[in-house]
N, C-alpha and C positions, 0 to 999 in steps of 0.2 A: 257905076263908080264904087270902088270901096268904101266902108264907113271912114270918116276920118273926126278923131276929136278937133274941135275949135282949135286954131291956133296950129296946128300940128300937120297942115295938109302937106307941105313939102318936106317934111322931116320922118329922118326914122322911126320906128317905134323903139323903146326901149324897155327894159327888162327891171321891174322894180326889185329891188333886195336889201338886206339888212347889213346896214353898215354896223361891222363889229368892234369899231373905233370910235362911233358915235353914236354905237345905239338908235338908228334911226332907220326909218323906210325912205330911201333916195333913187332920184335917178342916176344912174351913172354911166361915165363917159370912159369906164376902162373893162365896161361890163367883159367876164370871162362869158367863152360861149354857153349858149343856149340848144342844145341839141333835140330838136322834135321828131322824135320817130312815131311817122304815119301811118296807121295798119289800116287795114278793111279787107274785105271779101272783094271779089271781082263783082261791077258794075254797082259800088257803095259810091261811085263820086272820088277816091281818093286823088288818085293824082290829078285831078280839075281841080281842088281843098287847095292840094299842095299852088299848083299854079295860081291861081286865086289868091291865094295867102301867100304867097313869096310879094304879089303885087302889093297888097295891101300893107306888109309889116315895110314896106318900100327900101329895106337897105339890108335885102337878105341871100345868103344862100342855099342851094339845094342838091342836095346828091341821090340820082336813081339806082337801085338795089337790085332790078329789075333787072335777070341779066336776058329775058326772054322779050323786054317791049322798050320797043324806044317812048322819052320821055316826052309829053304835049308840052314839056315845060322846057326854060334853059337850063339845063344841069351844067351846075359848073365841075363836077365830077361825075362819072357814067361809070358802071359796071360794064356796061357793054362794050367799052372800049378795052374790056379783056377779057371779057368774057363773054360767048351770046351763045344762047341757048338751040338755035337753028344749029350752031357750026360743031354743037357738042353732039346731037345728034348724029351728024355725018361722020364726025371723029371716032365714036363709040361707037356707034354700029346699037344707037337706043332709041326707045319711043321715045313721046313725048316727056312722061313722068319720069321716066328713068334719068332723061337729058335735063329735067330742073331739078332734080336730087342732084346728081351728078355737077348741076352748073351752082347751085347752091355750097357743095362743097369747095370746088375750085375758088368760089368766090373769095372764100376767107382766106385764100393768100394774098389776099389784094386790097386787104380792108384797112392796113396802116395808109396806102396811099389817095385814101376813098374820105377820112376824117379830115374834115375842113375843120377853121376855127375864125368866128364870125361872131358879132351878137345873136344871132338866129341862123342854123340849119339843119335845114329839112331834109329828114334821109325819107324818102319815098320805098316802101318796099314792094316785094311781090304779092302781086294780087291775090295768087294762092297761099293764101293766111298760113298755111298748114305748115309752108315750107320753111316759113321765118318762126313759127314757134314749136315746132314738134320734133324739127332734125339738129341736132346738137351742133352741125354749122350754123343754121340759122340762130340757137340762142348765143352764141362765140362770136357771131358778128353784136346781138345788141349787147352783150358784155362789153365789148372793145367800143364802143361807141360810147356808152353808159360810163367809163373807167376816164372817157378821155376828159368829161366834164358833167358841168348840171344837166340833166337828161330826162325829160318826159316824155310818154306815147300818147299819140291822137288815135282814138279806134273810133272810124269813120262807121255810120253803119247809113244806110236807106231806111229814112220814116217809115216808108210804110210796111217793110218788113217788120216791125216793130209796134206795128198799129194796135193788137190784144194785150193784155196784160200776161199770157203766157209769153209770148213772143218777149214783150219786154223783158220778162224776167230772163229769159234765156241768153238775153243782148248783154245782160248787166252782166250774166253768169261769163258770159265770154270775158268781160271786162278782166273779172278777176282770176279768167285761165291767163291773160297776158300780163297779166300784174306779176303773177305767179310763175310763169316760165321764163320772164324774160327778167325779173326784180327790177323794172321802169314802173313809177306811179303812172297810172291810167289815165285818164278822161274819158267820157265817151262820148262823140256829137254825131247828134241825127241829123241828117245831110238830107237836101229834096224836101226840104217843109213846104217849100214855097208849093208843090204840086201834091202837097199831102197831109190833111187835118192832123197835125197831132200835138194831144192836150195832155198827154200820160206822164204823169212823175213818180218817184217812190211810194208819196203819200197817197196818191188815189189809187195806185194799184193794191196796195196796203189794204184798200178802203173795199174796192172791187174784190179783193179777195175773202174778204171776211165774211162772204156768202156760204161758207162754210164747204165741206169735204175734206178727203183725207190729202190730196192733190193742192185744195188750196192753201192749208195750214203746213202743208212744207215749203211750198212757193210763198209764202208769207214769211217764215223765216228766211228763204233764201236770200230774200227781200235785205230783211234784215244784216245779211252774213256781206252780198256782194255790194250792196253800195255803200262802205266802208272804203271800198275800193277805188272810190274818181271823189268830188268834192261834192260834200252831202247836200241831200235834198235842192239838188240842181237840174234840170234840166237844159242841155245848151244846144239850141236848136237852130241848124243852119241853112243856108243855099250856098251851095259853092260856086255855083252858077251865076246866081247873083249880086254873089258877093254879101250876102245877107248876113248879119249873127257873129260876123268875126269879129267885133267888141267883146263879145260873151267867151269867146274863144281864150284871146287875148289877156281878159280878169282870170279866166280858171288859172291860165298857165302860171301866171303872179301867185293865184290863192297857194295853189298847191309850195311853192318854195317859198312861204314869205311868212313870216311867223307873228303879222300883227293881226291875221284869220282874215274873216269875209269881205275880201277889197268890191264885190259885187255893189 
């Protein structure tokens, strides 16, 4: 079952922010949307996150991006209901990469009628990272998304991809490519703890670095440079699977828009 605070099992979750009439941190009951766009690599856990956590925030929705997979979840809008990636192929006479380029652009004529407005939804994208942050459709979609309301990204990664402190650092670096191509504030959560030791934060990779080289005193600043980028010296570590760590999830998304600092 998902985590549920006291008192709150049959209720939504809601969105804390600052009331500019009262000056204060409230819940509210006219909350504008919340838009969370999901990234990760293929086989990070993402769309099981998304499914997972639609359950858990209990009064949300979610839209698939994905115009190549159908969704494990309920999309209450689907790309692939105008777009699928099999039928571009046959259409175009393309491979595979040619037909998610190709279905990537098509996509963005279709993206006013793809924005929900919810306290919480979850745009799911494609699994190949590359194609939501490197082709100028893909950052036009998180533009129009980002434009429509309050907007953070969840970049899902697998723990034990992440398990050195090289790797870490290169997870974090990714953070701050999606920060930076798409201008959505980051998070980053390590997905599969449940099947995989992991103890690594900024400071102890900090710490592991200081063994000296000329490798580790740039990875020490880099250190420095990208975790600027999600909310500092955090690590928020999940299961999607077992619904584990989505409190943790839930405080970041608060920290980051809420201007009284570490709700943690």
């Amino acid at each position: 079952m998902p985590e549920r605070a006291p008192g709150f099992e049959s209720q939504p979750r809601r969105f804390f922010f600052e009331s500019k009439t009262e000056n204060k941190i409230s819940l509210s009951s006219q909350l504008k949307t919340m838009n969370i766009v999901v990234i990760g690599p293929a086989g990070s856990g993402k769309s099981t996150f998304v499914k997972s956590f639609l359950e858990y925030l209990n009064d949300a929705k979610a839209v698939n991006l994905d115009p190549a997979s159908d969704p494990i979840y309920k999309a209450d809008k689907d790309i692939r209901d105008f777009i699928r990636t099999e039928k571009i192929m046959k259409d175009f006479n393309l491979g595979i990469n040619g037909a998610l380029i190709k279905s990537m652009e098509l996509s963005l004529n279709y993206i006013d009628e793809l924005i929900l407005k919810d306290d919480y939804v979850l745009y799911d994208t494609p699994g190949q990272m590359e194609l939501f942050l490197y082709l100028s459709s893909g950052t036009d979609i998180a533009e129009k998304i980002a434009n429509s309301d309050k907007t953070i990204a969840i970049f899902i990664v697998d723990a034990k991809v992440a398990s050195t402190p090289e790797n870490y650092v290169s997870i974090l670096a990714q953070n701050a490519v999606i920060s930076l191509r798409t201008e959505i504030p980051t998070i980053t959560v390590f997905n599969k703890c449940d099947t995989t030791k992991f103890e690594l934060t900024p400071l102890k990779v900090k710490e592991m670095l200081k063994e000296g080289g000329v490798l580790s005193e740039l990875m020490e600043k880099l250190v420095d440079f990208v975790e600027e980028t999600t909310v500092r010296y955090r690590t928020i570590k999940i299961s999607a699977l077992k619904k584990e760590g989505f409190d943790d999830v839930f405080s970041a998304i608060n920290e980051v828009f809420c201007s009284c600092g570490d709700l943690s």
